[in-house]
N, C-alpha and C positions, 0 to 999 in steps of 0.2 A: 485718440491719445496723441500729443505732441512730445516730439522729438526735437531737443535742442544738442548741439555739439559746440564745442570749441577746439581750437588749435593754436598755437600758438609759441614764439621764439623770439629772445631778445626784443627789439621793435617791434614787432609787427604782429598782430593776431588776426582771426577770424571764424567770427560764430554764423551759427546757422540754427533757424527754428524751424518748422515743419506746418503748415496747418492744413485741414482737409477743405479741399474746394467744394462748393455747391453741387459741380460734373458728374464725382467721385475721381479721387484720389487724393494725389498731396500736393504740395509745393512748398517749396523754401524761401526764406530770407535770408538774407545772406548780408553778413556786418564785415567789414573788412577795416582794419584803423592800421596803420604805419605812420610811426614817428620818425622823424629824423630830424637834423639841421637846420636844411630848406623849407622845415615848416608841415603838421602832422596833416597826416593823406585820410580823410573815413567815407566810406561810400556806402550806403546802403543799396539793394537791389532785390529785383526778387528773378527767382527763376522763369524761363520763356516756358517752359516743359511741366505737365501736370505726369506724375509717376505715380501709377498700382501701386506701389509697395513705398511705405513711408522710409523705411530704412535707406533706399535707392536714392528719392530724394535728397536726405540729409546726404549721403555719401557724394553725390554728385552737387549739392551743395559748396561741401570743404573743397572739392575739386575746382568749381568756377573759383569762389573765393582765392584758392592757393594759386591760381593762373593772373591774376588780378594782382597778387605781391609779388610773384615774379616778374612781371611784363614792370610792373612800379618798379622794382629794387634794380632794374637791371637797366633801367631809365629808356627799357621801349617804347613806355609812353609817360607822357608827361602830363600831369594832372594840378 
């Protein structure tokens, strides 16, 4: 079964889908878009980490994602 999430607020969002690896277990994608002024930021990635539990994934998904619009909004790095 896949697991998709979103999150998101004024600019900036962030989804995550879930698929099962060949190994066993899961990993995520992870979509990250922020708009602004300077011209709109989207990154796509996938997770380094295969996770037992697909729910784990996706949550730790939202989590890389939301570190990713932080580190952009707060202009620690520049993309």
């Amino acid at each position: 079964m896949a697991i998709s999430a979103n999150a998101q607020q004024g600019t900036w969002s962030v989804s995550v889908e879930t698929v099962a690896v060949p190994e066993g277990g899961y990993q995520a994608t992870i979509y990250v878009k922020h708009e602004s002024p300077e011209g709109d930021f989207e990154r796509t990635f996938h997770q380094s980490r295969v996770f037992a539990v697909e729910r784990e994934a996706v949550l730790e998904g939202l989590r890389e994602g939301m570190t990713w619009i932080t580190l952009k909004t707060t202009r620690t790095i520049g993309m």
